[in-house]
Every structure is written in C-alpha cells, then in structure tokens.
DSSP file (Angstrom, degrees, kcal/mol; ACC not computed):
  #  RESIDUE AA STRUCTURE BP1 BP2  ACC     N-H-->O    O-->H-N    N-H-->O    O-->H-N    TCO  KAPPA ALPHA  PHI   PSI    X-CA   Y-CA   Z-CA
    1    1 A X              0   0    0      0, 0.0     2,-0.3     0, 0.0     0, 0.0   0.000 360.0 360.0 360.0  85.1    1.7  -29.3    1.8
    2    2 A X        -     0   0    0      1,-0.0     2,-0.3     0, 0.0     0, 0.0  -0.753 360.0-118.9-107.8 145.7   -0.8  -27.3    4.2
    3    3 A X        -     0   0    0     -2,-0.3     2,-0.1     1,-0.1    -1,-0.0  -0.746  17.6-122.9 -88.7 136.7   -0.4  -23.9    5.4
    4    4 A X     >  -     0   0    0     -2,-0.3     4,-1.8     1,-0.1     5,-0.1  -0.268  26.8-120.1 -56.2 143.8   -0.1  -22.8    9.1
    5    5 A X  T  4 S+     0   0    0      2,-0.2     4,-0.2     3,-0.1    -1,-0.1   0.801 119.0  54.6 -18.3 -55.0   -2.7  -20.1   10.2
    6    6 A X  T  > S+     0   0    0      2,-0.2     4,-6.1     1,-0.2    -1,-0.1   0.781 105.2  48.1 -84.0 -23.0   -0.1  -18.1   10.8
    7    7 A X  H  > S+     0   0    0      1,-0.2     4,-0.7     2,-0.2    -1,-0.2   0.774 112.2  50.6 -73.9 -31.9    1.3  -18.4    7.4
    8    8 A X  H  X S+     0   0    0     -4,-1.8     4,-1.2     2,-0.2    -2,-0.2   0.698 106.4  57.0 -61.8 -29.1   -2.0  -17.8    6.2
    9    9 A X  H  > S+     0   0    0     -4,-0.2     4,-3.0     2,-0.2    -2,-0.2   0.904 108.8  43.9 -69.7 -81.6   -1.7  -14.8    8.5
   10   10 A X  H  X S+     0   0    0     -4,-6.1     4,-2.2     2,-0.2     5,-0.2   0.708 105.4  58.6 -61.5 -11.6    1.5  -13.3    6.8
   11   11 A X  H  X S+     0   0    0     -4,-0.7     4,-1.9     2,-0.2     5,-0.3   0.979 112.2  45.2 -74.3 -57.4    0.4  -13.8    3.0
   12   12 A X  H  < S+     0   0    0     -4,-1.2     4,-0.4     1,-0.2    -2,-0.2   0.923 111.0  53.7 -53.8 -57.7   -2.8  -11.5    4.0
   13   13 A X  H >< S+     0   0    0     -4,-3.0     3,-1.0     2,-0.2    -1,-0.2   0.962 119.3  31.5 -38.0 -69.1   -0.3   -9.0    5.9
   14   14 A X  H 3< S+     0   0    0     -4,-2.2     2,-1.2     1,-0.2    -2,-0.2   0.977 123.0  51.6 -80.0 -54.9    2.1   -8.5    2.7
   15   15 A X  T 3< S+     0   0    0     -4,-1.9     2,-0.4     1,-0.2    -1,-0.2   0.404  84.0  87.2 -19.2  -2.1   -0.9   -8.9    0.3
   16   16 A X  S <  S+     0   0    0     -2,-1.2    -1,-0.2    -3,-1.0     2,-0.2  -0.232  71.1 100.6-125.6  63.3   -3.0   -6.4    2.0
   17   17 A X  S >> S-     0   0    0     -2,-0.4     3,-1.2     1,-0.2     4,-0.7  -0.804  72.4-130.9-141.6 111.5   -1.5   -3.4   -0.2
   18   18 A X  H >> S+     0   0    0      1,-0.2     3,-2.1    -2,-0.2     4,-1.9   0.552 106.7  44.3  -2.4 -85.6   -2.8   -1.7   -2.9
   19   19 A X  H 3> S+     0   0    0      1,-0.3     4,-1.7     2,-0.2    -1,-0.2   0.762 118.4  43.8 -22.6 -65.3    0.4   -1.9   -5.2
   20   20 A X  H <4 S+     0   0    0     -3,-1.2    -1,-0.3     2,-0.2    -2,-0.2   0.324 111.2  56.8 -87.5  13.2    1.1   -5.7   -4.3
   21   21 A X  H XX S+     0   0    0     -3,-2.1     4,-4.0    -4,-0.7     3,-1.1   0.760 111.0  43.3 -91.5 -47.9   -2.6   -6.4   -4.8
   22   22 A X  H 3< S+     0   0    0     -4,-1.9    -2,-0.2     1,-0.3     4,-0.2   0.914 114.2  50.4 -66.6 -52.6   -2.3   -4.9   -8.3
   23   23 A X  T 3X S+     0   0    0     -4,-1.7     4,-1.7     2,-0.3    -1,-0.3   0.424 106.2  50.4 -95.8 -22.9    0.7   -6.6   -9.1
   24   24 A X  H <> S+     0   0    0     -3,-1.1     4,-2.4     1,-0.2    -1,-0.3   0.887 108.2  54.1 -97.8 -28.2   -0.1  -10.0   -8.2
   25   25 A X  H  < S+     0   0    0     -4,-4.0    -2,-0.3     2,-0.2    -1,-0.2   0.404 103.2  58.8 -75.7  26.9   -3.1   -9.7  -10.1
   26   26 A X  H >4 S+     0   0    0     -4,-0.2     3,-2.7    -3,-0.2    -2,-0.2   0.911 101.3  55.4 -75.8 -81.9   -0.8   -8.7  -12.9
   27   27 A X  H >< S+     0   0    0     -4,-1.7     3,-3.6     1,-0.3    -2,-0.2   0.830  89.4  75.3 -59.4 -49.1    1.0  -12.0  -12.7
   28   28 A X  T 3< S+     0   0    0     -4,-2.4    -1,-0.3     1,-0.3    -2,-0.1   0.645  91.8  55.1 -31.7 -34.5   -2.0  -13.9  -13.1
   29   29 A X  T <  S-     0   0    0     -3,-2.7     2,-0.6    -4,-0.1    -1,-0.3  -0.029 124.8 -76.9 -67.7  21.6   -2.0  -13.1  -16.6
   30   30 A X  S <  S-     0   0    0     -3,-3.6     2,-0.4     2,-0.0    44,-0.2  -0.929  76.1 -22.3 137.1-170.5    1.5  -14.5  -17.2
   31   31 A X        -     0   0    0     -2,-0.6     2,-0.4    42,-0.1    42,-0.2  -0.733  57.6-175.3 -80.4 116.6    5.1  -13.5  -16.6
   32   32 A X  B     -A   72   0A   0     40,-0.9    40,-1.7    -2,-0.4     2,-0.2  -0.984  11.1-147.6-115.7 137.0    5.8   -9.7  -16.2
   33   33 A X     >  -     0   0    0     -2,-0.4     4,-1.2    38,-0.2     3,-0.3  -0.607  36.0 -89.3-101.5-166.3    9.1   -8.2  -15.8
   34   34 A X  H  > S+     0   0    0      1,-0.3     4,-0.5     2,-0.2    15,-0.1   0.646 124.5  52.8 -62.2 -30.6   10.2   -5.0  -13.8
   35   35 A X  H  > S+     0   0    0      2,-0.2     4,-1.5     1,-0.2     5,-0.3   0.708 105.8  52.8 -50.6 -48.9    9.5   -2.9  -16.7
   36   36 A X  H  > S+     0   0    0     -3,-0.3     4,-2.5     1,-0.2     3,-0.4   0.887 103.9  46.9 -54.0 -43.4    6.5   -4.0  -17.1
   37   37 A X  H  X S+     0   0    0     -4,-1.2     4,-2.6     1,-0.2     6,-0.4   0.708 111.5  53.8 -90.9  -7.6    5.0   -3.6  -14.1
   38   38 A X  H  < S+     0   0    0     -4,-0.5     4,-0.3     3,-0.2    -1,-0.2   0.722 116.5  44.9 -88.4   2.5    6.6    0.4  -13.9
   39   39 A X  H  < S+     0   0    0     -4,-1.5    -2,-0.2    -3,-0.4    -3,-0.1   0.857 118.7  38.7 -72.5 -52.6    4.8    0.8  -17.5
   40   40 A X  H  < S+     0   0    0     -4,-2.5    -3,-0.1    -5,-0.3    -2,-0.1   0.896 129.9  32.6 -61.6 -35.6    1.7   -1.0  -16.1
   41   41 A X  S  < S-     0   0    0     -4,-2.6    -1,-0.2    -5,-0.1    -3,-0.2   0.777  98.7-127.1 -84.9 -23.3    2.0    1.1  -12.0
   42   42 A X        +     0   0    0     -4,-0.3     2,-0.2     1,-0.3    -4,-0.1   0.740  67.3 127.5  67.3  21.0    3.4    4.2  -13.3
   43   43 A X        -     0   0    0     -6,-0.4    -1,-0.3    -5,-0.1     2,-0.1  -0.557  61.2-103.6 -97.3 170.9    6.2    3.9  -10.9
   44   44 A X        -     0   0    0     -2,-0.2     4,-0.2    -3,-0.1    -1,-0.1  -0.402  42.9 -98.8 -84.1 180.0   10.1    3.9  -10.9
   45   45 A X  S    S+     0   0    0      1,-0.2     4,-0.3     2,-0.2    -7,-0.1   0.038 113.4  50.1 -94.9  13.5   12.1    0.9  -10.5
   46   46 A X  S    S+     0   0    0      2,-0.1    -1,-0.2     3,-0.1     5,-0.1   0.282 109.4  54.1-112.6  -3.8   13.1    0.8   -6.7
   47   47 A X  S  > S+     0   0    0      2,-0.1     4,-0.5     3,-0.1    -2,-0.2   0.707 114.5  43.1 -72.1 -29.8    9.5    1.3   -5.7
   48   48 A X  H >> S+     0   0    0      1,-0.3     4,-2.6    -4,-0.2     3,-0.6   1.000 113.6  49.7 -65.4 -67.3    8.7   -1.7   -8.0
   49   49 A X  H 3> S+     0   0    0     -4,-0.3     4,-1.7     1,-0.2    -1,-0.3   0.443 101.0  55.6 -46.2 -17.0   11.1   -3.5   -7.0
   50   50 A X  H 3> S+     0   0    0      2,-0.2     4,-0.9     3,-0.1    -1,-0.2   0.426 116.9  50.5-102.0  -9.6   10.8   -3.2   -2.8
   51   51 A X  H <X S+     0   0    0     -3,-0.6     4,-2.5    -4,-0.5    -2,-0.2   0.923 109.8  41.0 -68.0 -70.8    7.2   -4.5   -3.8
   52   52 A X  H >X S+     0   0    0     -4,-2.6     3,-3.0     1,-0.2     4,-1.8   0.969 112.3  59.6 -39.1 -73.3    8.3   -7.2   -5.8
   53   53 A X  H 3X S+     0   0    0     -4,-1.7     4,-2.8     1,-0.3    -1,-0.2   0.640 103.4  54.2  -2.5 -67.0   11.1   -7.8   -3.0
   54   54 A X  H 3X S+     0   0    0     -4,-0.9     4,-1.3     2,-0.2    -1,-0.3   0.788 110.7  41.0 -72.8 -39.4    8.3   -8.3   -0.3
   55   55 A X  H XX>S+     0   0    0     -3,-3.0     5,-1.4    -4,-2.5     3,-1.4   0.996 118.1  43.7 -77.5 -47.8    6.2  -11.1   -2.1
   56   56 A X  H ><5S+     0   0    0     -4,-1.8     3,-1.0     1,-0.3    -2,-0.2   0.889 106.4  61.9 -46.3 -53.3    9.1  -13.1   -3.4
   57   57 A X  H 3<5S+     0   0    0     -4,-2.8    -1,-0.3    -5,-0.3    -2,-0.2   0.926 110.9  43.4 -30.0 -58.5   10.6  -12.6    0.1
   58   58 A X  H <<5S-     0   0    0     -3,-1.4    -2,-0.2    -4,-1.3    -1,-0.2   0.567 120.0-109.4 -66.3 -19.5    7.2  -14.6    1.3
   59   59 A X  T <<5S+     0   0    0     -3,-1.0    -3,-0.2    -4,-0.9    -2,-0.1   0.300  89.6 113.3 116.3 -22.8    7.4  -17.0   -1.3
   60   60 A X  S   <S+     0   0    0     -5,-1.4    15,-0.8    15,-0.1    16,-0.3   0.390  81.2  40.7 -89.0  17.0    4.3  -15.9   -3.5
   61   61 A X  E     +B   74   0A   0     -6,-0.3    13,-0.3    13,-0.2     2,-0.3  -0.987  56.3 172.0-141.7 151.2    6.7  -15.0   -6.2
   62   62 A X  E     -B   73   0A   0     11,-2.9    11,-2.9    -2,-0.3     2,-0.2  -0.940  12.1-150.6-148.2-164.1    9.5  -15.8   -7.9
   63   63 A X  E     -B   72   0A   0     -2,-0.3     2,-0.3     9,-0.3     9,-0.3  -0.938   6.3-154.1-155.0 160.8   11.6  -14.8  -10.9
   64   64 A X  E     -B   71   0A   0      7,-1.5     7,-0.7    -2,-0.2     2,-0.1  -0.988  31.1-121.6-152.3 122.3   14.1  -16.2  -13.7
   65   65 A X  E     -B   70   0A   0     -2,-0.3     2,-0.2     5,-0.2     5,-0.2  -0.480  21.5-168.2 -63.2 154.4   16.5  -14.0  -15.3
   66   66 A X  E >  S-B   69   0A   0      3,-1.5     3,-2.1     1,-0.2     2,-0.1  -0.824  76.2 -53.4-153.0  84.9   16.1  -13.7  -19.5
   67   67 A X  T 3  S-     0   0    0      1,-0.4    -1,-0.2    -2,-0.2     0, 0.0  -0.368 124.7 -20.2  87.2-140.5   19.4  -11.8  -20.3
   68   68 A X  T 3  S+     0   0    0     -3,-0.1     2,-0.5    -2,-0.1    -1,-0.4   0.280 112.1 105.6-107.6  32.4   19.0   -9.0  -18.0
   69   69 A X  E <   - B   0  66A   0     -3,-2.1    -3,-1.5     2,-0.0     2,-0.4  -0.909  60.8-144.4-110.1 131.7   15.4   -8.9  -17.4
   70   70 A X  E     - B   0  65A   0     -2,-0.5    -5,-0.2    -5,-0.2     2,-0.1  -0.293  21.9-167.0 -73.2  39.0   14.3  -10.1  -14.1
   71   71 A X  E     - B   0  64A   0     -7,-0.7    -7,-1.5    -2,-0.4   -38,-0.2  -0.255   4.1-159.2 -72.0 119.2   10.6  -11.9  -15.0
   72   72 A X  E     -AB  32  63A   0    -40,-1.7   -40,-0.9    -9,-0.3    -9,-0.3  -0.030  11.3-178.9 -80.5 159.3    8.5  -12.7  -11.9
   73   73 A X  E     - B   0  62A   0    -11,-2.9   -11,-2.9   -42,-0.2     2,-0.3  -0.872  35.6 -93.8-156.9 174.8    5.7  -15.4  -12.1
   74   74 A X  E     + B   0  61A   0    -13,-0.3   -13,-0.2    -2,-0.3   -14,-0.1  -0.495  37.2 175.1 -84.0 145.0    3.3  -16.4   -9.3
   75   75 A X        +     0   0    0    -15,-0.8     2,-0.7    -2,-0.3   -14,-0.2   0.541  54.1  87.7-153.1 -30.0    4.2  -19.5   -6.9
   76   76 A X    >   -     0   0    0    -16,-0.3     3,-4.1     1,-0.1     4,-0.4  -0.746  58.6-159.9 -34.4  68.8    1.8  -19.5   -4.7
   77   77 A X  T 3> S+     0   0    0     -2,-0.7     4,-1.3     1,-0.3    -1,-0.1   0.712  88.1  68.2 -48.8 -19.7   -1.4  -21.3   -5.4
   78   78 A X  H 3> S+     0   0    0      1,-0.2     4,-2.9     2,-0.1     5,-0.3   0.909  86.9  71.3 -49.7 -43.1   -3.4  -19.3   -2.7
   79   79 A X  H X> S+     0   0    0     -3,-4.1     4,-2.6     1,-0.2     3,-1.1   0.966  93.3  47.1 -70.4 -51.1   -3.2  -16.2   -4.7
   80   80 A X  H 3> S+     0   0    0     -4,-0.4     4,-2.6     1,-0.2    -1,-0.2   0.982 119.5  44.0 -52.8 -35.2   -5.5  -16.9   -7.6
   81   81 A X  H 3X S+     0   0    0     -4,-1.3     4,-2.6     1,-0.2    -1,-0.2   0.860 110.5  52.7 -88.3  -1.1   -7.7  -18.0   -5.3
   82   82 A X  H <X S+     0   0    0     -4,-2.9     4,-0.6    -3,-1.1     5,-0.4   0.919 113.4  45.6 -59.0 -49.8   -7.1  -15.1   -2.9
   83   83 A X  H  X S+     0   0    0     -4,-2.6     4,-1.7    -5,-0.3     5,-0.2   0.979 104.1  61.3 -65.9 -57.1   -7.7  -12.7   -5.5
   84   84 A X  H  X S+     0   0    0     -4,-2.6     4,-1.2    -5,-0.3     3,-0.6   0.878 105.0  47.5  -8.1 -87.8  -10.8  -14.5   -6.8
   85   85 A X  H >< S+     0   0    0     -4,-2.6     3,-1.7     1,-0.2     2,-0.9   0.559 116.9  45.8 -39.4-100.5  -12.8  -14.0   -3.2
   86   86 A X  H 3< S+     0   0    0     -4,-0.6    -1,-0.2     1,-0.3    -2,-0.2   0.589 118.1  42.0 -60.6   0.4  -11.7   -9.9   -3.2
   87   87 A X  H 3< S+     0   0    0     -4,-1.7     2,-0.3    -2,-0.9    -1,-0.3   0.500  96.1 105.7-111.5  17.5  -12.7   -9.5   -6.9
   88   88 A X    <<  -     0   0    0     -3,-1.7     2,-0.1    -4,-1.2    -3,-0.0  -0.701  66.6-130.9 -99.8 132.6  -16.2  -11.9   -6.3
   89   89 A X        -     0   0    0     -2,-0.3     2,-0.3     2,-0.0    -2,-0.0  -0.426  18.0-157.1 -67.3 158.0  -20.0   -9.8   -6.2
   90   90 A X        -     0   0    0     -2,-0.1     3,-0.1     3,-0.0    -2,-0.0  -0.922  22.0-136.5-133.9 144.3  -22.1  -10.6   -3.5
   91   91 A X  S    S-     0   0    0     -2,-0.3     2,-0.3     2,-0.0    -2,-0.0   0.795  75.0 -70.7 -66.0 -23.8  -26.0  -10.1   -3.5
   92   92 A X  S    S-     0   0    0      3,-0.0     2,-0.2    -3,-0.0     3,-0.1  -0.931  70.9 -30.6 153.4-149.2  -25.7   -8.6    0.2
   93   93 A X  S    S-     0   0    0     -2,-0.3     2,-0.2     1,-0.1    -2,-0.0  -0.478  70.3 -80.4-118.7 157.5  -25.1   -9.2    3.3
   94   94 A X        -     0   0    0     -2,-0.2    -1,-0.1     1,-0.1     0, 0.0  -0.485  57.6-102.3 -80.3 139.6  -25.9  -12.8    5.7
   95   95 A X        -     0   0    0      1,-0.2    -1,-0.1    -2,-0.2     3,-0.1  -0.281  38.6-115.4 -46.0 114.0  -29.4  -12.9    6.7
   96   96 A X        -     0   0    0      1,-0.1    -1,-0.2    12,-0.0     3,-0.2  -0.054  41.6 -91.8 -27.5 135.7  -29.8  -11.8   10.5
   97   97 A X        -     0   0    0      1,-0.1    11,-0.5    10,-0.0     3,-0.1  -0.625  17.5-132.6 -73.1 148.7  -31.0  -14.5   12.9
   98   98 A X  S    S-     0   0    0      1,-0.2     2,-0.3    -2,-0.2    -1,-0.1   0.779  77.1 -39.4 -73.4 -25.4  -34.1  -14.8   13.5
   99   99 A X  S    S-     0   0    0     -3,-0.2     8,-0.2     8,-0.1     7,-0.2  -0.617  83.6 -48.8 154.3 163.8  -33.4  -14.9   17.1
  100  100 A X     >  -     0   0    0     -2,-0.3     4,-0.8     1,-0.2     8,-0.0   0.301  41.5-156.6 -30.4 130.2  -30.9  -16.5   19.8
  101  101 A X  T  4 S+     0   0    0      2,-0.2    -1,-0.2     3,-0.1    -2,-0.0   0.305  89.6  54.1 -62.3  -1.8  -30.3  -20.2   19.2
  102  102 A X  T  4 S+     0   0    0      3,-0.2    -1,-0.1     0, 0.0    -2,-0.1   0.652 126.9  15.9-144.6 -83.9  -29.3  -21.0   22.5
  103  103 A X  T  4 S-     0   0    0      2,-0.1    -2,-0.2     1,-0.1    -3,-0.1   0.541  88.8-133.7 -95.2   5.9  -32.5  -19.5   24.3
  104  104 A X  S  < S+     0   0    0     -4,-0.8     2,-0.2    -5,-0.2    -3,-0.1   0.564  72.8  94.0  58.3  11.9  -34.9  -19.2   21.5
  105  105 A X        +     0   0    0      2,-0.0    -3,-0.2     0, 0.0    -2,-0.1  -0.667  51.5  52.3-122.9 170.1  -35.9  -15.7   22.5
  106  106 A X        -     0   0    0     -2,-0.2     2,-0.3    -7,-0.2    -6,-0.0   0.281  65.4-133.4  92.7 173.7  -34.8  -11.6   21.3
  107  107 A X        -     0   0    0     -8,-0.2     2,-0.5    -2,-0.0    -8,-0.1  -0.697  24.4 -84.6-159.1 144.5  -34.8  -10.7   17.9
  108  108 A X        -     0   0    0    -11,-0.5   -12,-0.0    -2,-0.3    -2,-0.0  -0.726  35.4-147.3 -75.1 121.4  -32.6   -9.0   15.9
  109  109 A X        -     0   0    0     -2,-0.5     2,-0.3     1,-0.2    -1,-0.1   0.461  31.9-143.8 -73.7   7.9  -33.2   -5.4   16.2
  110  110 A X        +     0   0    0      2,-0.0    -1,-0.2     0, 0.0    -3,-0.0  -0.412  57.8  38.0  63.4-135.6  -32.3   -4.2   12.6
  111  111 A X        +     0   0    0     -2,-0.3     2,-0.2     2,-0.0     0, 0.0  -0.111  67.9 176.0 -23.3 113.8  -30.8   -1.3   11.2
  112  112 A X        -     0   0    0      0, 0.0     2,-0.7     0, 0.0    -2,-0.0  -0.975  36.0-110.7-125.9 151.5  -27.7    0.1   13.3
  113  113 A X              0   0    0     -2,-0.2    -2,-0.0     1,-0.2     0, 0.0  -0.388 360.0 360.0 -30.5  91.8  -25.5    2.3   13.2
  114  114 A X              0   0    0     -2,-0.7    -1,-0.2     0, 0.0     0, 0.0   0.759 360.0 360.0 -84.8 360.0  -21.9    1.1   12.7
C-alpha cells in the first residue's frame, strides 16, 4: 500500500498548518474528541471542526461516535513519522563540498547571505 508523490504532496499541503500540526500531534497521544481539542486550542467548535474536517477529508483521520461525542484517532501511518522528522534536533547544517565532483576544481565560498 505505497503512496503516490502526489499523495505525499497533499498530506504536506493540509498538514502544513499550525492548528492541524498541533492537533495531529494531539492524536498521537490517543483518542481526542471536539471538546478536547477546543479545551486543548482555545478555540470554538466550527473552527475545530473545519480543521478536523480537512484531515479526515484526506484520510489522516478518522472518528467513531461515543453517544454524542465525535472521537478522532489517527489513520495515517505517515503522521507519527511526519511529526517525528519536524520535532527531531539536528547538530547543523550538511557539510559544504569540498569542491565540484564533476570537474574537481572551485570551492565552496562560505558564508552568504540568503
């Protein structure tokens, strides 16, 4: 069960929001419902909910009613390990080349301005 590129494409696209960032690492800990997460966001419950909407829409969520509480869980196996890489240190940045590979000459000039 391999993912397209492009499907790979669209998880980063709804995933790449504050709010649904927070929320999925939420679910990692468990089951949350809609309550939960407007204790946890400090939001109402159609903001939450057009959140929610958008991953579940994609597939990286789902939910089971309990009476009349909606509780979401994670469905997506990508997302723990998405979140993993953005929450991972790194000692710095990849080592410059020492110079072209190709022609075996220039140097990296160092420091620039991005």
């Amino acid at each position: 069960m391999g993912s397209s590129s492009s499907e790979r494409l669209d998880i980063l696209k709804v995933v790449a929001h504050p709010v649904r960032l927070r929320i999925l690492d939420e679910l990692l800990k468990g089951v949350k419902c809609v309550s939960d997460f407007e204790d946890f966001l400090g939001m109402r419950q159609p903001n939450v909910s057009q959140h929610l909407a958008a991953l579940r829409n994609r597939g990286l969520i789902d939910f089971y009613m309990d009476g009349r509480l909606r509780c979401y869980f994670l469905v997506d196996p990508i997302i723990p390990d998405l979140l993993n890489v953005l929450k991972k240190e790194y000692d710095g940045p990849i080592p410059p080349p020492a110079c072209c590979p190709i022609t075996k000459k220039g140097k990296y000039p160092g420091d620039r301005k991005r």
